[in-house]
N, C-alpha and C positions, 0 to 999 in steps of 0.2 A: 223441701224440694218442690216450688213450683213451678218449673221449667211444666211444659205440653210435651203432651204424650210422642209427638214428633223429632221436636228437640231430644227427647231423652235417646231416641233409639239411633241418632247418629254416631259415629266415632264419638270418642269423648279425648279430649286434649286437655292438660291440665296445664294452668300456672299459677304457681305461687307468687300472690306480689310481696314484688319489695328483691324477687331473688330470679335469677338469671338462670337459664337454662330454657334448651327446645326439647319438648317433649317426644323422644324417640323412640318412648315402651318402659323407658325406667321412673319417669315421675309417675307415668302411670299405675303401674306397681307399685308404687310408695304411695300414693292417693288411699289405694283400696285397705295397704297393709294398716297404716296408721287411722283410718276408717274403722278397721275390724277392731284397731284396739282400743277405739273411744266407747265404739258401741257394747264393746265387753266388759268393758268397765264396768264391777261391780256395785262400784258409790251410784250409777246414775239408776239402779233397782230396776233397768228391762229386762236381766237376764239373770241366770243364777246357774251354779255348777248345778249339776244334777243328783248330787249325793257328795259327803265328804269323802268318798273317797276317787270320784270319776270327776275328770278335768275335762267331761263335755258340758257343753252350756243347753238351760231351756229356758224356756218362757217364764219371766218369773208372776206369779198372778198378782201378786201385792202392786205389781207397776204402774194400776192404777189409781192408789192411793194417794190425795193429794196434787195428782196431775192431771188437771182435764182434759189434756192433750194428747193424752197417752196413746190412742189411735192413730192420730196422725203420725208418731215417734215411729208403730211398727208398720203403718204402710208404708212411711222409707225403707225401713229396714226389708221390707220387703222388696221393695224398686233396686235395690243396691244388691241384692244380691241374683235378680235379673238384671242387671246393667253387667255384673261383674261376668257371667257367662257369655253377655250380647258382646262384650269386650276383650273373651278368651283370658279374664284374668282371674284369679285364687282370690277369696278374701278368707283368709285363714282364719273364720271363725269355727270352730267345730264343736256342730252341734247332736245334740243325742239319734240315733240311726231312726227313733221314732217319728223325730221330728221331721227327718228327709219323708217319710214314712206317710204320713200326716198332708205333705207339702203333696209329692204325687199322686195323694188322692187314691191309698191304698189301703187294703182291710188293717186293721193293728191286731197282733197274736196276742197270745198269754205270753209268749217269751218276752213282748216290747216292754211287759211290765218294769222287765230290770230298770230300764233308761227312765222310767218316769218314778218309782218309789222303791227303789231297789231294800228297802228294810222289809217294807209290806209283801215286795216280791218272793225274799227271800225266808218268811216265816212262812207264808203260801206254800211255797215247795215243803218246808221244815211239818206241815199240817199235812199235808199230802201224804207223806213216809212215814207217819208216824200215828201208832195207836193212843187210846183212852184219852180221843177230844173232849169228850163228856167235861173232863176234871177241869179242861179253861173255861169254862163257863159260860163259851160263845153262845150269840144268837142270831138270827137272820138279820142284823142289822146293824150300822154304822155310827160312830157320832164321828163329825167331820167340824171343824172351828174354822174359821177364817180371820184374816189379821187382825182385827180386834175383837178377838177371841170371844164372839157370839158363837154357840154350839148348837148343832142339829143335827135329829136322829134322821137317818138315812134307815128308812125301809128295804131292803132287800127282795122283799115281796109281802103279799097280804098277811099283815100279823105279823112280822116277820120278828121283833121283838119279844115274843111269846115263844116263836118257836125256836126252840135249841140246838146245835150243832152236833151230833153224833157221827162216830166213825160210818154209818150206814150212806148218811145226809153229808158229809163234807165235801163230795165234789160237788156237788151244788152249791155249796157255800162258797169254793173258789172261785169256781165258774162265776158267778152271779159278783163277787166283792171286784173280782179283774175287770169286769166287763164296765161295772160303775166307775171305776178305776181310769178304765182306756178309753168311757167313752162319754162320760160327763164331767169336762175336762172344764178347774177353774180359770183358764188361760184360752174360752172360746173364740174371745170379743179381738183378743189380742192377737191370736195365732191367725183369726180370718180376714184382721187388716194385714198383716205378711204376707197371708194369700191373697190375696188380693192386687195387692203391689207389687209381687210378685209377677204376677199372671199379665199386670196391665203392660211389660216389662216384655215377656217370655211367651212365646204363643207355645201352646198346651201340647200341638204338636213335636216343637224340639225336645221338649223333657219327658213324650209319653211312652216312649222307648227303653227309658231309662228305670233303672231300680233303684233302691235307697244308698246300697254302696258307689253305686256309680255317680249320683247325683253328689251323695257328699263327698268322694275324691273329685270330682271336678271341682267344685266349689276351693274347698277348702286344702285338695293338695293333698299329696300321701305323705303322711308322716316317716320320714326317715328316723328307722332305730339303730340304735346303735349295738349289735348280738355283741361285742365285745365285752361292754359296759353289762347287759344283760346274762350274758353269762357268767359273769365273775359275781355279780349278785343274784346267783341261784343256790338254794338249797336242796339237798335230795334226801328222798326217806328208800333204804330198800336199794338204792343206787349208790354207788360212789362214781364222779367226774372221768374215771379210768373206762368202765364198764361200755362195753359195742353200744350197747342201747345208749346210752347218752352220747357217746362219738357220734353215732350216726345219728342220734337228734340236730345237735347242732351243728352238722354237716348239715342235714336238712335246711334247718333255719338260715345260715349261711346262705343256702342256694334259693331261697323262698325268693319272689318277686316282693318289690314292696308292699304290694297291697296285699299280697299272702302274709307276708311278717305284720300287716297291723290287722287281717281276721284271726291272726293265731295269736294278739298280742286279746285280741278281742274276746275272743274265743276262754282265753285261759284267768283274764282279767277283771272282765265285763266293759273295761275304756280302749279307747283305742289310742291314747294319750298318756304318754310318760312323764313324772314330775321333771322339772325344769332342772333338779338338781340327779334326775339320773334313778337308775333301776334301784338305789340305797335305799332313797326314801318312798319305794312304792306301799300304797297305803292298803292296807285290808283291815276287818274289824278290831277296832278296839288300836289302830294307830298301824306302825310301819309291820309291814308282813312281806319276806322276800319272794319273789316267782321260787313255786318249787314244785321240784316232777315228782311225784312217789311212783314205787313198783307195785302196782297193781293189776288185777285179770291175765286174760290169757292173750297168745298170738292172733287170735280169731276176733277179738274184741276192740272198738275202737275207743281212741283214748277219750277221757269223760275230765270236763275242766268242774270246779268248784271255785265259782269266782269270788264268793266270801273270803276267800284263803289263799287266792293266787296260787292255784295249784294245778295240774296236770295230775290227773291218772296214768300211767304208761308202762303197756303190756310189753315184758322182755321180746321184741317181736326178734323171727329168725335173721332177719338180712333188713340192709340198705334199703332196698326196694321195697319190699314190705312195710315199714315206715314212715315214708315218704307217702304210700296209698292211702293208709289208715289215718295219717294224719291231714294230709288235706280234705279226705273224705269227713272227718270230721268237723273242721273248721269253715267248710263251704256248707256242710248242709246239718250239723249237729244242731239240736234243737233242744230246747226242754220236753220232757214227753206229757207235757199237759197243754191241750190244744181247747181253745175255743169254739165252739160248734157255730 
């Protein structure tokens, strides 16, 4: 893209040669849509799901293997997705909430961990709950490989390979592993030519209002679900499909806005993105795992998701109303309760 910084920020009007038609908002749209899907393209190695089982995309670090160009590749990618705002169009790429995250220039939690190494995320939480560290052997430090699998010890802190992980020492240990994690990132080179071209694109001012949900439903669109489809492949434990609590769940869901049904798809998930073949094949450890609510807690407690397992906690609540409060109140503001200082 070397069009001037000028050129870029006018209208944009597309034609296809060789093929007819004036451009009246629909080739534009088909510009961006068929755009989103080259650059997602797996074979060209700029991007990559984010875990096998989340169908959002990041940065892949390998991208510069082999291609000396590879900056140039994501300061478009960068420009194109400020073009696509300056132009009020979707490029339905969707990328992990971190990355929106990243892009305006905000703090990253312990929760962001999921979207960037959701395995590491998810033993982290599994260390947290759980006694007698001692027996894995951990120590304050890391070995990390990179694509041609050269290996280096990551320090954690001074000595940190000497010194051993105990139930006393393990929040330190997570603390200190997430943070290297979220903030010595192999995809630096690449994620600051996207900001970059971004920004050259988008003045700082129209996006700094914004938060990561907001950024990435405008970009990329709210995902329409389909509660039909999703309902009829749910499992329940402690529930049966007759029971008030499940009616009035999916009355709930039913009445959700859309971007409520993709924090609660989120929420209960970890993606905010459904297989192309429908709620059948949604994936949790170890292959297909169906969305499932178990009867868990009480009235007074809000439901608690387990995204390894595509699962919902859900407390018999008494009423409709009651349901409805617990449950958005969790999906707007449920966190993990291990926070980065």
């Amino acid at each position: 893209m070397n069009l001037s910084l000028e050129d870029l920020k006018q209208n944009l009007r597309i034609e296809y040669i060789g093929e007819k038609g004036v451009d009246a908002g629909g080739l534009l749209r088909d510009f961006f849509y068929k755009l989103s899907k080259e650059i997602g393209n797996p074979n060209y190695l700029l991007l990559k799901y984010s875990s096998d089982n989340n169908y959002e995309l990041e940065i892949n670090p390998n991208s510069c293997v082999g291609n000396p160009e590879y900056e140039r590749y994501f300061k478009f990618i960068g420009r194109i997705l400020g073009l696509a705002i300056l132009n009020k169009q979707h490029f339905p790429l969707s990328f992990t909430f971190s990355f929106y995250k990243r892009l305006l220039g905000k703090k990253l939690e312990f929760a962001d961990l999921q979207f960037i190494d959701a395995e590491l995320y998810k033993n982290l939480i599994w260390l947290g709950e759980n006694k007698g560290v001692e027996n894995l052997s951990l120590t304050f430090s890391l070995e990390e490989s990179d694509c041609f699998d050269n290996h280096t010890v990551i320090q954690l802190k001074p000595d940190g390979s000497n010194i051993e992980v105990t139930d006393e020492n393990k929040y330190e240990y997570i603390d200190l592993v997430a943070k290297h994690k979220l903030y010595n990132r192999e995809d630096e080179i690449q994620f600051n030519a996207i900001k970059e071209g971004f920004y050259e694109v988008i003045p700082h001012k129209i996006v700094d209002i914004l938060n990561e949900f907001d950024l990435k439903f405008l970009l990329s669109g709210v995902n329409e679900i389909d509660v039909e489809d999703w309902k009829k492949n749910t499992d329940y434990e402690g529930y049966t499909s007759f029971d008030p609590t499940i009616i009035h769940f999916w009355m709930c869901v039913n009445e959700l806005s859309s971007e409520e049904r993709t924090l609660l798809l989120l929420f209960a998930t970890g993606t905010t993105q459904v297989p192309v073949t429908g709620f059948k094949d949604l994936q949790g450890n170890g292959g297909i795992k169906h969305f499932n609510i178990k009867r868990a807690g009480n009235e007074h407690d809000l439901p608690i998701s387990h995204t390894c397992f595509n699962r919902i906690d859900l407390p018999p609540y008494s009423s409709y109303t009651q349901l409805k409060q617990k449950l958005l109140l969790a999906i707007t503001e449920g966190i993990s309760d291990f926070q980065l200082e």
